[in-house]
PDB file of N, CA, C, O and CB in Angstrom:
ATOM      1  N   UNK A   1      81.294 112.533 179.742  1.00  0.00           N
ATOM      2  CA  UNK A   1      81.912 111.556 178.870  1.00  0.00           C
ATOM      3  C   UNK A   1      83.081 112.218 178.153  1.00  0.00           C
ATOM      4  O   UNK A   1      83.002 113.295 177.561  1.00  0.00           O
ATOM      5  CB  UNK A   1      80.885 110.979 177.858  1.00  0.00           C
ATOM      6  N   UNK A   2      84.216 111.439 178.268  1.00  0.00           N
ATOM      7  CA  UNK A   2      85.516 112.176 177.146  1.00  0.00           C
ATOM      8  C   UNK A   2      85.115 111.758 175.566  1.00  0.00           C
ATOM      9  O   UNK A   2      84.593 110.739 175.113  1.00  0.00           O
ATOM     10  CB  UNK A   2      87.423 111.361 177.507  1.00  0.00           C
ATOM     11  N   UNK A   3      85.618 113.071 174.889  1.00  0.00           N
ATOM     12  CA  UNK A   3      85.711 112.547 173.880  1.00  0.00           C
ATOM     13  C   UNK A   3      86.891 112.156 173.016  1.00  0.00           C
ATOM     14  O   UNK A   3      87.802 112.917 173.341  1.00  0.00           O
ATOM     15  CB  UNK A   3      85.092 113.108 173.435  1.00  0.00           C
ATOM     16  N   UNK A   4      87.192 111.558 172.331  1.00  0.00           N
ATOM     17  CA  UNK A   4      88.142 111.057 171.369  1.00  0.00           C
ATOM     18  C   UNK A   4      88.293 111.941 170.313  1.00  0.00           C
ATOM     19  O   UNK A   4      89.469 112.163 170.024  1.00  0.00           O
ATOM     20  CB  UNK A   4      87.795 109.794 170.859  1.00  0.00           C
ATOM     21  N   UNK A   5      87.397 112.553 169.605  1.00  0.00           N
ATOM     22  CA  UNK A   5      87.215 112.529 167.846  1.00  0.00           C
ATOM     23  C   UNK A   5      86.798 113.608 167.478  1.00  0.00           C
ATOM     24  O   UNK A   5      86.297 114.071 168.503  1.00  0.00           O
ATOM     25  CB  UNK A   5      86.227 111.544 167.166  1.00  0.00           C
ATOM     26  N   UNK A   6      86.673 114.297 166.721  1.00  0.00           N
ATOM     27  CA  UNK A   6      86.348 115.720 166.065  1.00  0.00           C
ATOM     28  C   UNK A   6      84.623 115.097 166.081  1.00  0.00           C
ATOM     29  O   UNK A   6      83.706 115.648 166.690  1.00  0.00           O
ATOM     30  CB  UNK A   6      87.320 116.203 164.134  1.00  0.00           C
ATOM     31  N   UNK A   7      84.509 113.901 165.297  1.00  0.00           N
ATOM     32  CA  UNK A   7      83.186 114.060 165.091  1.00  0.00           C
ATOM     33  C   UNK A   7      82.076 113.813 166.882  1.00  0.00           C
ATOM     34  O   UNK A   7      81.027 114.358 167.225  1.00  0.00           O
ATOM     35  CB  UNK A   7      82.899 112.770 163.713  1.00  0.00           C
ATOM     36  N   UNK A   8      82.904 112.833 167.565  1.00  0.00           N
ATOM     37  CA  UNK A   8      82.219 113.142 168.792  1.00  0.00           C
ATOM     38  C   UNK A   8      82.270 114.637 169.737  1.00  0.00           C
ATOM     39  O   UNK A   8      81.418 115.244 170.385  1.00  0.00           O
ATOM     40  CB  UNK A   8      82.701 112.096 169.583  1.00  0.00           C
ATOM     41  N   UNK A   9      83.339 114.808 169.522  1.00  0.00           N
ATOM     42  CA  UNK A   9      82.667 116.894 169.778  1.00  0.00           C
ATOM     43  C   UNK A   9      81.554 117.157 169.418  1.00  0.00           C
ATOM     44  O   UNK A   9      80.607 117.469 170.139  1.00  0.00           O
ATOM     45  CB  UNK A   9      83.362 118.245 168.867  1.00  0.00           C
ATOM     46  N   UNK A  10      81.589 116.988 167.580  1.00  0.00           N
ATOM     47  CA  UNK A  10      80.848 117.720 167.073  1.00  0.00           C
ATOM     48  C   UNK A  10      79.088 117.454 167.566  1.00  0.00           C
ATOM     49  O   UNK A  10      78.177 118.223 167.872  1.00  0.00           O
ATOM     50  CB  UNK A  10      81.247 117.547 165.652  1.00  0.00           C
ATOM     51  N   UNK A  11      79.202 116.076 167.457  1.00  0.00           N
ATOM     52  CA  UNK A  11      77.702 115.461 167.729  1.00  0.00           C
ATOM     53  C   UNK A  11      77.496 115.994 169.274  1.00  0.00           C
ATOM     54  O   UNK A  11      76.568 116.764 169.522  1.00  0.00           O
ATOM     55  CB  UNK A  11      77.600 113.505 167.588  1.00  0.00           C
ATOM     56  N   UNK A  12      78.052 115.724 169.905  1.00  0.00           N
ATOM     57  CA  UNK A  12      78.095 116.336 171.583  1.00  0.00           C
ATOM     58  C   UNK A  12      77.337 117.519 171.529  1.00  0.00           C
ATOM     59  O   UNK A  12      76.299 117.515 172.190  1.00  0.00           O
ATOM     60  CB  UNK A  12      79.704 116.784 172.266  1.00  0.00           C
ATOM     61  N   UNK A  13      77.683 118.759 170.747  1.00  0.00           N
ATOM     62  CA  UNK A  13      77.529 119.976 169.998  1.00  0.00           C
ATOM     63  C   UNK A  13      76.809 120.233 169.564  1.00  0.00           C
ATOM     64  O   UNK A  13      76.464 121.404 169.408  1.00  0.00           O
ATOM     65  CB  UNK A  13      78.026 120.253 169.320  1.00  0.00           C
ATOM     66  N   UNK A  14      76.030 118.896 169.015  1.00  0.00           N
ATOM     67  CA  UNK A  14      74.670 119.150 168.050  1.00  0.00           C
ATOM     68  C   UNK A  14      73.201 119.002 169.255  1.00  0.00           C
ATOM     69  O   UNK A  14      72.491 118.003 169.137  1.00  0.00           O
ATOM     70  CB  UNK A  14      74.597 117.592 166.515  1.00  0.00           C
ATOM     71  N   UNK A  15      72.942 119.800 170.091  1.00  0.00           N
ATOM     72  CA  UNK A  15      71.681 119.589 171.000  1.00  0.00           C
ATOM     73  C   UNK A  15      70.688 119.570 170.339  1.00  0.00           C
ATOM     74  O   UNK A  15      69.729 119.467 171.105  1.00  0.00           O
ATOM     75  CB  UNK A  15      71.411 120.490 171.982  1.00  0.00           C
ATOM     76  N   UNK A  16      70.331 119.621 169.166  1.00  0.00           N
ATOM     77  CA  UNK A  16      68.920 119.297 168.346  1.00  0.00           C
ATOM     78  C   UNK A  16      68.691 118.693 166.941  1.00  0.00           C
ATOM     79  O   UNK A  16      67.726 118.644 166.178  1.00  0.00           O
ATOM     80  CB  UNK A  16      68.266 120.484 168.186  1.00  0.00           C
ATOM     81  N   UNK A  17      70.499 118.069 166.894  1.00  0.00           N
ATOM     82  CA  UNK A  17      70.536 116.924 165.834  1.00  0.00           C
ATOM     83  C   UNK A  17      70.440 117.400 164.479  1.00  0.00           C
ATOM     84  O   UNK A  17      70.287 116.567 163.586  1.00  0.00           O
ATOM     85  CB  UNK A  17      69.410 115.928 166.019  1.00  0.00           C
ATOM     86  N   UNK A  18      70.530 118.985 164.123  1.00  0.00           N
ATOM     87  CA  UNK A  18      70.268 119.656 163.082  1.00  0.00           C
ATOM     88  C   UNK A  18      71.757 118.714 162.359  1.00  0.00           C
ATOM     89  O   UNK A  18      71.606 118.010 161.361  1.00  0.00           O
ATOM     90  CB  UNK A  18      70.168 121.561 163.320  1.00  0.00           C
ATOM     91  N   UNK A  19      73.107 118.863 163.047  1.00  0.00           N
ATOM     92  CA  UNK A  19      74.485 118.463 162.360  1.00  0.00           C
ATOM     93  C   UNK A  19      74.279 117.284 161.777  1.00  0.00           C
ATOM     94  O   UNK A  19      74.484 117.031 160.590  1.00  0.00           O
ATOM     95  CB  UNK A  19      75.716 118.322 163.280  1.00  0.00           C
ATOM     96  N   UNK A  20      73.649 116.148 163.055  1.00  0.00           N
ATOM     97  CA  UNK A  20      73.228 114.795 162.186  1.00  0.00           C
ATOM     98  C   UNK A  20      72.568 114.931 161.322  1.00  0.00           C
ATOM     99  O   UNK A  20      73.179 114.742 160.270  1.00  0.00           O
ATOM    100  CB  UNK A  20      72.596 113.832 162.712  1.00  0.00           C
ATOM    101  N   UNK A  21      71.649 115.156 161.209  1.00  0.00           N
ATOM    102  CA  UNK A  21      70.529 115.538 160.363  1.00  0.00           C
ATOM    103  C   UNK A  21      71.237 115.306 159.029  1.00  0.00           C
ATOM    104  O   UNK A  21      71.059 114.307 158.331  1.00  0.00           O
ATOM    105  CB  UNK A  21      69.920 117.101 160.610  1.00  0.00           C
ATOM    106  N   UNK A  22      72.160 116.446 158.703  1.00  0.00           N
ATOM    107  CA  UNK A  22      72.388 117.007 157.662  1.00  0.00           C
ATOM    108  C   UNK A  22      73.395 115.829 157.181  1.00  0.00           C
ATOM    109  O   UNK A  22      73.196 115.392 156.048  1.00  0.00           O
ATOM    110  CB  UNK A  22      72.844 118.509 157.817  1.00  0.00           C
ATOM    111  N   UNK A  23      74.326 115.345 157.846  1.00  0.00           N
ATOM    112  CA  UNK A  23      75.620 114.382 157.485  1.00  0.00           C
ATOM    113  C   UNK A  23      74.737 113.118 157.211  1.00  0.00           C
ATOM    114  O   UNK A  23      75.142 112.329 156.357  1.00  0.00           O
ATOM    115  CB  UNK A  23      76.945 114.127 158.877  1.00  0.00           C
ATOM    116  N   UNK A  24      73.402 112.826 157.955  1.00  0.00           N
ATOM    117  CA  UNK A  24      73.075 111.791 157.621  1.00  0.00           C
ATOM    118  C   UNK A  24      72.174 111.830 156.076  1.00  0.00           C
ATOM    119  O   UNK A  24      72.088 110.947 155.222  1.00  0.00           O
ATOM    120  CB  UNK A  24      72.438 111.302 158.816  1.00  0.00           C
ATOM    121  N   UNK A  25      71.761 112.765 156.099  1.00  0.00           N
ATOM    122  CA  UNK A  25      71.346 113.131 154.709  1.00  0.00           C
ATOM    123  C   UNK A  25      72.426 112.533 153.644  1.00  0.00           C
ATOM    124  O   UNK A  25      72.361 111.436 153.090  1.00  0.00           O
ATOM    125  CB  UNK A  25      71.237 114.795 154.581  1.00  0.00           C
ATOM    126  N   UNK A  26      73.157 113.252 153.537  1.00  0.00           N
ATOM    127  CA  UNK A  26      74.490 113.294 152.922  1.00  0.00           C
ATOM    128  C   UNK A  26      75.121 112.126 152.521  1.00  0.00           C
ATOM    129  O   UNK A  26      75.576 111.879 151.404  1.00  0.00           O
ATOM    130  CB  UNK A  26      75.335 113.865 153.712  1.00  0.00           C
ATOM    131  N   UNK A  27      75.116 111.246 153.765  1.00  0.00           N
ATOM    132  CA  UNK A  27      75.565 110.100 153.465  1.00  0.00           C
ATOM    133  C   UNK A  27      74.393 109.081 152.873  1.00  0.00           C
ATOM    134  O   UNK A  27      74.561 108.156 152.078  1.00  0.00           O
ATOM    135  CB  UNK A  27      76.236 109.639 154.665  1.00  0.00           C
ATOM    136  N   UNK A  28      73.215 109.501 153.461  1.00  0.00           N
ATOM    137  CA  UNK A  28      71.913 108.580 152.310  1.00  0.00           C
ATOM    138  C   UNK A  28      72.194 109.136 150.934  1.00  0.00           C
ATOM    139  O   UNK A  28      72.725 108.233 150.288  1.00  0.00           O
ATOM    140  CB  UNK A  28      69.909 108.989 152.670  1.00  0.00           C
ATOM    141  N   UNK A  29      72.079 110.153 150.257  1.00  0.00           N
ATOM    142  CA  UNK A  29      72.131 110.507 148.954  1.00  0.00           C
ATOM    143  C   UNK A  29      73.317 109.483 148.207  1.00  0.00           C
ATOM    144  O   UNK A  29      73.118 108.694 147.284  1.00  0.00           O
ATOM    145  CB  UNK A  29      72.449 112.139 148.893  1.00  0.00           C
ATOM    146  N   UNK A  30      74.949 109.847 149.113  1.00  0.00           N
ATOM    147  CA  UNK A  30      75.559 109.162 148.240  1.00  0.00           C
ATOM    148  C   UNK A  30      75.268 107.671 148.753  1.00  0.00           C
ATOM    149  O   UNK A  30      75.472 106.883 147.829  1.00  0.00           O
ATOM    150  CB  UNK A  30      77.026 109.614 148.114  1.00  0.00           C
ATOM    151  N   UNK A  31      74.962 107.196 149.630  1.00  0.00           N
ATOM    152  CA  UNK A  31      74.982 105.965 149.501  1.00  0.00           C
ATOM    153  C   UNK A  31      73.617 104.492 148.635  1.00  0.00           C
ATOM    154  O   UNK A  31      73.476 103.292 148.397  1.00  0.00           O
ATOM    155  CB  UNK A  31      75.221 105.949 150.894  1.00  0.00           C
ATOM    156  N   UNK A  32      72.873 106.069 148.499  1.00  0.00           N
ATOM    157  CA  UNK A  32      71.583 105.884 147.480  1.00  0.00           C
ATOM    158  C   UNK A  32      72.277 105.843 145.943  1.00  0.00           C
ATOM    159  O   UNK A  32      71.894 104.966 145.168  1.00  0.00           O
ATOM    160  CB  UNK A  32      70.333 107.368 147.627  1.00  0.00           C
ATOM    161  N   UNK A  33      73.320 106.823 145.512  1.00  0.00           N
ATOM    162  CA  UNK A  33      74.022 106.852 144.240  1.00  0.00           C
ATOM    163  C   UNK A  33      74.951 105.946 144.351  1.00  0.00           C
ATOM    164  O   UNK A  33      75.675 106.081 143.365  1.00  0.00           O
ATOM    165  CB  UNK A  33      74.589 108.094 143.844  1.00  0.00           C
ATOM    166  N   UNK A  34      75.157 105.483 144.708  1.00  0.00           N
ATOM    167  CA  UNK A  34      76.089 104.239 144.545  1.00  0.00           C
ATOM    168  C   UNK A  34      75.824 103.300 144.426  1.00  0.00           C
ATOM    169  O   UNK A  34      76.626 102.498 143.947  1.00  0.00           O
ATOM    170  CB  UNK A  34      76.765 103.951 145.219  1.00  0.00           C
ATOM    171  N   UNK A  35      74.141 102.802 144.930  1.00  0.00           N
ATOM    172  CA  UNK A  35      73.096 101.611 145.013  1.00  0.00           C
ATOM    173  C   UNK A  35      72.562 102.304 143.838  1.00  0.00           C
ATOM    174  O   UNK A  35      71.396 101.950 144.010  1.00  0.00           O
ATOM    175  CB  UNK A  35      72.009 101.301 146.489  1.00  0.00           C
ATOM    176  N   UNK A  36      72.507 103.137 142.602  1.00  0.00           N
ATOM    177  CA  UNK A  36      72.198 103.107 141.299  1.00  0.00           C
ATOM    178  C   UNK A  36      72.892 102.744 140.399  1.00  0.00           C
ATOM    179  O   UNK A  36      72.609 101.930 139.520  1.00  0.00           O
ATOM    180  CB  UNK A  36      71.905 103.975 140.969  1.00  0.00           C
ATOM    181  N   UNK A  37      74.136 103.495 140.600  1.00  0.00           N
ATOM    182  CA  UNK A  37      75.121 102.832 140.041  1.00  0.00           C
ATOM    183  C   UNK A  37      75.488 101.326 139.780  1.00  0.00           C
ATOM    184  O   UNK A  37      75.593 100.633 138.768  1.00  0.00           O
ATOM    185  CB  UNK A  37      75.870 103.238 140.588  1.00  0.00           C
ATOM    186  N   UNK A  38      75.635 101.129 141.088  1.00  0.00           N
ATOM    187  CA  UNK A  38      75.954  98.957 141.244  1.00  0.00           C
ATOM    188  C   UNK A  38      74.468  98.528 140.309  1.00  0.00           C
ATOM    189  O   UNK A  38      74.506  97.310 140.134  1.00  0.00           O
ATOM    190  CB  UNK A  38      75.716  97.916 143.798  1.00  0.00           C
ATOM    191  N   UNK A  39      73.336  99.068 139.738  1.00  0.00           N
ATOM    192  CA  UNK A  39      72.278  98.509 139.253  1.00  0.00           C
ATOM    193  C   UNK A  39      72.734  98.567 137.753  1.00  0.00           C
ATOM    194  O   UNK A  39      72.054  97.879 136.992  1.00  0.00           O
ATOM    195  CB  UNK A  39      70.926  99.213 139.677  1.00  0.00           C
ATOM    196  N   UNK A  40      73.762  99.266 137.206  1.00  0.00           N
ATOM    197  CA  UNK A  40      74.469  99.210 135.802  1.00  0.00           C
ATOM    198  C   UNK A  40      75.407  98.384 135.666  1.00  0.00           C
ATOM    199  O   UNK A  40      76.191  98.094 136.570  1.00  0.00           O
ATOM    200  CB  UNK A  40      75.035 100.335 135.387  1.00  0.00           C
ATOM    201  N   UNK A  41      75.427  97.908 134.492  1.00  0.00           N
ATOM    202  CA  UNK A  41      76.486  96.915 134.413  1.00  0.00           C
ATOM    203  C   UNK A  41      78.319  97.948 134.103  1.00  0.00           C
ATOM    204  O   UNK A  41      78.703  98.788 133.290  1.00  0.00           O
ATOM    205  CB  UNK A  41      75.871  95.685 132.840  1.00  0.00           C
ATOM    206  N   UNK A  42      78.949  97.203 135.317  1.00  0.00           N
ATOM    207  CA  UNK A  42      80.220  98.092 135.552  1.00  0.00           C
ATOM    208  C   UNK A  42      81.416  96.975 135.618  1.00  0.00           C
ATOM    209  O   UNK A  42      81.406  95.806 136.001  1.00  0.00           O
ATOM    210  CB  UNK A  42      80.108  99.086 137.096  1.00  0.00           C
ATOM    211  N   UNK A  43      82.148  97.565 135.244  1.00  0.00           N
ATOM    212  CA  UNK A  43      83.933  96.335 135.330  1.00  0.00           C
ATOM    213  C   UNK A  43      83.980  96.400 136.745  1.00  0.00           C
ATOM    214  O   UNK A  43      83.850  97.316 137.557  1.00  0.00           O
ATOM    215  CB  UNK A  43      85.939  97.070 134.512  1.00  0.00           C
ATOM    216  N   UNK A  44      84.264  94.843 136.846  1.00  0.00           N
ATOM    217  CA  UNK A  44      84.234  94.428 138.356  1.00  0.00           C
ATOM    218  C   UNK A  44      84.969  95.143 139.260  1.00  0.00           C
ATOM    219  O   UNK A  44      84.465  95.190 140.382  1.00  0.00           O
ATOM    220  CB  UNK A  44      84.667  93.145 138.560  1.00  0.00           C
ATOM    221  N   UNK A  45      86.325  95.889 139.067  1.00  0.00           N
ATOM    222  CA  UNK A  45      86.805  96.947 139.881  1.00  0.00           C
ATOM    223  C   UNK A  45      86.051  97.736 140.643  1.00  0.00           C
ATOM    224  O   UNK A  45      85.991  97.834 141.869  1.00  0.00           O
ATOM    225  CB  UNK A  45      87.389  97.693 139.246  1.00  0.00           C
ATOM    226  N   UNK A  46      85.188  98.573 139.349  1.00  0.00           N
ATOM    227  CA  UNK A  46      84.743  99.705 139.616  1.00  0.00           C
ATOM    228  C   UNK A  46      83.301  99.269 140.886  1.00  0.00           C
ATOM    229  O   UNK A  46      82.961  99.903 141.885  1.00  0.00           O
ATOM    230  CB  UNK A  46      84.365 100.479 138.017  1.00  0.00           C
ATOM    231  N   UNK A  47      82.733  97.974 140.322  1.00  0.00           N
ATOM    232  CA  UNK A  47      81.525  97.288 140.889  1.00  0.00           C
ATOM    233  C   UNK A  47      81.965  97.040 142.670  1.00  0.00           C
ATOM    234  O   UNK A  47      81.241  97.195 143.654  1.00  0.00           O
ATOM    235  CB  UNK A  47      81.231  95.635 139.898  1.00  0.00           C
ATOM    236  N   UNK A  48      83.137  96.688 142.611  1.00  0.00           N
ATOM    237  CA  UNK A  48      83.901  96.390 143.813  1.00  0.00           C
ATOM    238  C   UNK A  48      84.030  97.428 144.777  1.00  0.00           C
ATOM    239  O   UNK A  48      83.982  97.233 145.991  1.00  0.00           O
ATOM    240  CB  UNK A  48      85.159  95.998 143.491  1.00  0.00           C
ATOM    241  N   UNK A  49      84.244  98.875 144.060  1.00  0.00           N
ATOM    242  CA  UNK A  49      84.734 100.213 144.758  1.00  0.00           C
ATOM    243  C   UNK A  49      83.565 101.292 145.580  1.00  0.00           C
ATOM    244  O   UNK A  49      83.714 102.015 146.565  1.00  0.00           O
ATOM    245  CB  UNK A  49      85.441 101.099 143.491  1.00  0.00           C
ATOM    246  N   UNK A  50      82.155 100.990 144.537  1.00  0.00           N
ATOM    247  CA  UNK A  50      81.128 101.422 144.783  1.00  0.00           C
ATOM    248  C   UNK A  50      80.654 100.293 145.947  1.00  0.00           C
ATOM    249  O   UNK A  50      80.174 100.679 147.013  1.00  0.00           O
ATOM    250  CB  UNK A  50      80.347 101.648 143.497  1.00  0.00           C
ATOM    251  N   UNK A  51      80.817  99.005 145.671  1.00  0.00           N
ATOM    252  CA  UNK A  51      80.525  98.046 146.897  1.00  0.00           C
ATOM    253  C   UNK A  51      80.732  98.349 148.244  1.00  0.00           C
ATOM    254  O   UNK A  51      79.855  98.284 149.106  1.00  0.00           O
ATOM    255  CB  UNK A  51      81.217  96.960 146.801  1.00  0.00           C
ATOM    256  N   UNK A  52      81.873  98.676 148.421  1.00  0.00           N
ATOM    257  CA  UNK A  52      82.458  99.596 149.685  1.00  0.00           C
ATOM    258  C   UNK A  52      82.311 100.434 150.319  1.00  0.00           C
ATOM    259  O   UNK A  52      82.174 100.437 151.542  1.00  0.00           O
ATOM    260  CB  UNK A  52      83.146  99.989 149.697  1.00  0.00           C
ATOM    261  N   UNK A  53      82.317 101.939 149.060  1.00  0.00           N
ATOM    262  CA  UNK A  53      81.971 103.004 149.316  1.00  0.00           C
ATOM    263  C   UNK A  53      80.199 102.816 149.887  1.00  0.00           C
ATOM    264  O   UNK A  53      79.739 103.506 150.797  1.00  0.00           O
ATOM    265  CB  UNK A  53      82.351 103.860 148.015  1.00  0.00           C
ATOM    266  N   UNK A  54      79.370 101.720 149.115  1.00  0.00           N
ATOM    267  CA  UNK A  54      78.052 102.276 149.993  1.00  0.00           C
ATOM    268  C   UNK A  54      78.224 101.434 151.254  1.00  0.00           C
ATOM    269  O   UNK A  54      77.539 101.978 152.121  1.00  0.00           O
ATOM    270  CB  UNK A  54      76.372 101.991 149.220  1.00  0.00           C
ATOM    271  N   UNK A  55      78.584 100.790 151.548  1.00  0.00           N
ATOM    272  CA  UNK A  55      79.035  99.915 152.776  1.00  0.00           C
ATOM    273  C   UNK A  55      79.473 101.029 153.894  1.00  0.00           C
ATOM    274  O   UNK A  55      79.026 101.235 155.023  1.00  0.00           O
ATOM    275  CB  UNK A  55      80.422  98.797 152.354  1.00  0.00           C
ATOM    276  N   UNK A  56      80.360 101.574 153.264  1.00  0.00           N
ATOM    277  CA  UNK A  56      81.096 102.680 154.026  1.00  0.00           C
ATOM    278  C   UNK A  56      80.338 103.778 154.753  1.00  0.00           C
ATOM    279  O   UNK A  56      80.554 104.205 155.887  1.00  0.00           O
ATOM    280  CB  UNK A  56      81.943 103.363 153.106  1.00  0.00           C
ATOM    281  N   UNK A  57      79.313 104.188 153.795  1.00  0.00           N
ATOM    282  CA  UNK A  57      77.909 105.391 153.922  1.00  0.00           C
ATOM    283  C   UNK A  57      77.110 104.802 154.862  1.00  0.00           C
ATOM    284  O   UNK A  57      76.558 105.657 155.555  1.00  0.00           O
ATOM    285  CB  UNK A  57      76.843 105.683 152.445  1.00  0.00           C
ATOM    286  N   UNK A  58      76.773 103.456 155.218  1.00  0.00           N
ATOM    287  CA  UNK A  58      76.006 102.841 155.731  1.00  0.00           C
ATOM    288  C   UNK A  58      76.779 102.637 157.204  1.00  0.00           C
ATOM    289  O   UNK A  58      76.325 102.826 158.333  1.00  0.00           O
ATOM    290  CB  UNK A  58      75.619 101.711 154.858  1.00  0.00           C
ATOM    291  N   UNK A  59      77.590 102.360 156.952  1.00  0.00           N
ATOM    292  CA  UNK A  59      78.284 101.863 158.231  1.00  0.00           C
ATOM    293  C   UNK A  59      78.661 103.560 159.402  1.00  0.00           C
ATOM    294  O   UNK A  59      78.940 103.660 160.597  1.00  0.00           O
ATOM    295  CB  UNK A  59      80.079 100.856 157.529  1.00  0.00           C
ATOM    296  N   UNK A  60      78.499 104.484 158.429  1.00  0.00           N
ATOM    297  CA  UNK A  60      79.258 106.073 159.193  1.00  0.00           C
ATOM    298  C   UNK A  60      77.624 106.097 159.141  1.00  0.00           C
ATOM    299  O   UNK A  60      77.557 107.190 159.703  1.00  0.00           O
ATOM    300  CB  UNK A  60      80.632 107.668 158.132  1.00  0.00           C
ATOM    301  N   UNK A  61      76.723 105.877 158.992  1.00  0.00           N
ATOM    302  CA  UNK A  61      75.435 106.993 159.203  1.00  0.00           C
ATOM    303  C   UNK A  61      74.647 105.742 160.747  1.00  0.00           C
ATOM    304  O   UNK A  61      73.925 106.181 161.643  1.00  0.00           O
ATOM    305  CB  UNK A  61      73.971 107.241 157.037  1.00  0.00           C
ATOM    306  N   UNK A  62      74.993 104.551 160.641  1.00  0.00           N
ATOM    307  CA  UNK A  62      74.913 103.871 161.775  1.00  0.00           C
ATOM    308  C   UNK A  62      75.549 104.188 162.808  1.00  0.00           C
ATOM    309  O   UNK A  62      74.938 104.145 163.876  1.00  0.00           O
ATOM    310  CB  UNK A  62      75.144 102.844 161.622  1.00  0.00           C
ATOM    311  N   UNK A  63      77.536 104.764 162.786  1.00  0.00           N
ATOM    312  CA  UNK A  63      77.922 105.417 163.496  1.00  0.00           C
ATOM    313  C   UNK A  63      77.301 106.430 164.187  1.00  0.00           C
ATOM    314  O   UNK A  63      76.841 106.353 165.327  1.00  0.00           O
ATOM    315  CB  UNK A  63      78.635 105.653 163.061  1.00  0.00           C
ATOM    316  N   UNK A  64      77.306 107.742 163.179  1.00  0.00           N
ATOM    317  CA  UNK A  64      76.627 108.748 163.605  1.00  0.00           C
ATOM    318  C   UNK A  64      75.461 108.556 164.725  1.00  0.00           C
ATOM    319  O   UNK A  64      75.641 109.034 165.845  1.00  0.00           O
ATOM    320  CB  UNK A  64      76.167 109.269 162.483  1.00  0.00           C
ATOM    321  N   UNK A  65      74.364 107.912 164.441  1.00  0.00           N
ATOM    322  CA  UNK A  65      73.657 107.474 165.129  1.00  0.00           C
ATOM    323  C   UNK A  65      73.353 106.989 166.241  1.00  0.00           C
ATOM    324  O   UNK A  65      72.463 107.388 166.992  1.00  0.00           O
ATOM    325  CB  UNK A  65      73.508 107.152 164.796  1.00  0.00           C
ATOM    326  N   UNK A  66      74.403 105.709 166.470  1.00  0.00           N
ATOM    327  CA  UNK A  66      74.697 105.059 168.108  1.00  0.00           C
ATOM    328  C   UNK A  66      75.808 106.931 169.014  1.00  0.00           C
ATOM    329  O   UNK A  66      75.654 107.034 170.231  1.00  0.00           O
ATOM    330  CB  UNK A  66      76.394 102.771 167.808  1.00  0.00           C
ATOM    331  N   UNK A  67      76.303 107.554 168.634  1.00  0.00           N
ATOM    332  CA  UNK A  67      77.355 108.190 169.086  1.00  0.00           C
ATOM    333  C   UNK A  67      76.096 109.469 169.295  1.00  0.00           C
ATOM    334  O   UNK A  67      75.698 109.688 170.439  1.00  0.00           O
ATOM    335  CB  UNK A  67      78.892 108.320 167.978  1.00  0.00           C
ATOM    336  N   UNK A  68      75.603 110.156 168.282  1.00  0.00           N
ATOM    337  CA  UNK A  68      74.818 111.128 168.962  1.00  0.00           C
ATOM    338  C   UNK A  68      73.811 110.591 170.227  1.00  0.00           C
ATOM    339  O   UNK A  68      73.756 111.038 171.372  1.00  0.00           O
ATOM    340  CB  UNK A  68      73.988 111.791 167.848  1.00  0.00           C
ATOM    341  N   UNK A  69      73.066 109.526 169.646  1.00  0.00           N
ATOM    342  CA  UNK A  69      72.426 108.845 171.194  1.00  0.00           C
ATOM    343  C   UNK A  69      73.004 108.684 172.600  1.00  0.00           C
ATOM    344  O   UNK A  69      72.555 108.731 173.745  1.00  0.00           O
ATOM    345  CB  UNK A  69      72.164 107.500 171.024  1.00  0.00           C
ATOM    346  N   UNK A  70      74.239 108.466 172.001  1.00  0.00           N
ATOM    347  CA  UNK A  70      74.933 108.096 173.287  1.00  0.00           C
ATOM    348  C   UNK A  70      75.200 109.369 173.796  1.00  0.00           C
ATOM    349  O   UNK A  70      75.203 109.397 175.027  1.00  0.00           O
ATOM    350  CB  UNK A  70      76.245 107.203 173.170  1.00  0.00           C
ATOM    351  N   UNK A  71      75.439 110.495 173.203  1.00  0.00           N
ATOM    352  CA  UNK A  71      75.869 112.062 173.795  1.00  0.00           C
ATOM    353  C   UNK A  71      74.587 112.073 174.361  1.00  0.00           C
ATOM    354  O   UNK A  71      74.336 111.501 175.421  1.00  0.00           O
ATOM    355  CB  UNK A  71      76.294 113.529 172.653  1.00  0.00           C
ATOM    356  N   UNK A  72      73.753 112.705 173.695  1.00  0.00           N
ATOM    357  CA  UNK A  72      72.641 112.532 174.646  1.00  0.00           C
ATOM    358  C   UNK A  72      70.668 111.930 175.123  1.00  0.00           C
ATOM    359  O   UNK A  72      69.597 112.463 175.412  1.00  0.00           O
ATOM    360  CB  UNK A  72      72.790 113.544 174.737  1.00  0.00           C
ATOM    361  N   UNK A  73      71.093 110.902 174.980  1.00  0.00           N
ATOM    362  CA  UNK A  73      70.303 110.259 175.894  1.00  0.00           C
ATOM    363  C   UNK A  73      70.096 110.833 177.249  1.00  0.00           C
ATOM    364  O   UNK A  73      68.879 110.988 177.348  1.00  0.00           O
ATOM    365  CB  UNK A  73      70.780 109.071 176.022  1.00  0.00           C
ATOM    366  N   UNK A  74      70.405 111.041 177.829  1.00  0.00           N
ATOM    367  CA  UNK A  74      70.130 111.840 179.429  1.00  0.00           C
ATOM    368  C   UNK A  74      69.958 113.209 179.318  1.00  0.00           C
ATOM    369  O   UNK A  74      69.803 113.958 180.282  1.00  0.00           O
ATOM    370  CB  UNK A  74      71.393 111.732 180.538  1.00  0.00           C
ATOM    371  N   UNK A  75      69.983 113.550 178.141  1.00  0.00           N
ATOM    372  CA  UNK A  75      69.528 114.974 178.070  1.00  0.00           C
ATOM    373  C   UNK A  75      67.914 115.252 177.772  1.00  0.00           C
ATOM    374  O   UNK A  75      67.453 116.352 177.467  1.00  0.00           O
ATOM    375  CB  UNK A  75      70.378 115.645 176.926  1.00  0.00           C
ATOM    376  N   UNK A  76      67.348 114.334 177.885  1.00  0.00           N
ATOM    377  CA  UNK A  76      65.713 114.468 177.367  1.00  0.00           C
ATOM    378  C   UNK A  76      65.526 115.524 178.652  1.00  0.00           C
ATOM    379  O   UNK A  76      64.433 116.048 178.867  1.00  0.00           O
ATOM    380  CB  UNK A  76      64.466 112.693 177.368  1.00  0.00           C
TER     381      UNK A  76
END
C-alpha cells in the first residue's frame, strides 16, 4: 500500500500498536478535558472552540484507528 502522510508511515511502523496506543491515549485525555470543561459555564466563543477541539480528538483517534487496521490487517 502507498502511503501519503507522515502519520500513515508512522502507523505502518507501529507492528504492535505501542505508537497508537500512546496518540490515542493522548487524544482521549484531551478530548476527556474538553468534555469537562464544556460542563462549566463558558462565553459562547470559548464553548464553541472546545466544541471542536473535542470533535477534532474524536474524529483523529477514529482516524488513527481505521488507518492502523488498514496497515495491518493481513499481518495477523
Amino acid at each position: 500500500m502507498l502511503t501519503l502522510t507522515a502519520l500513515e508511515d508512522q502507523l505502518a511502523a507501529d507492528l504492535h500498536g505501542r505508537w497508537r496506543t500512546r496518540c490515542l491515549a493522548l487524544l482521549r485525555d484531551l478530548a476527556e478535558a474538553c468534555g469537562r470543561r464544556l460542563r462549566e459555564p463558558l462565553p459562547a466563543a470559548e464553548f464553541a472552540v472546545l466544541t471542536r477541539r473535542r470533535a477534532a480528538c474524536l474524529a483523529a483517534m477514529a482516524v488513527i484507528e481505521i488507518v492502523w487496521a488498514r496497515q495491518h490487517e493481513f499481518r495477523c
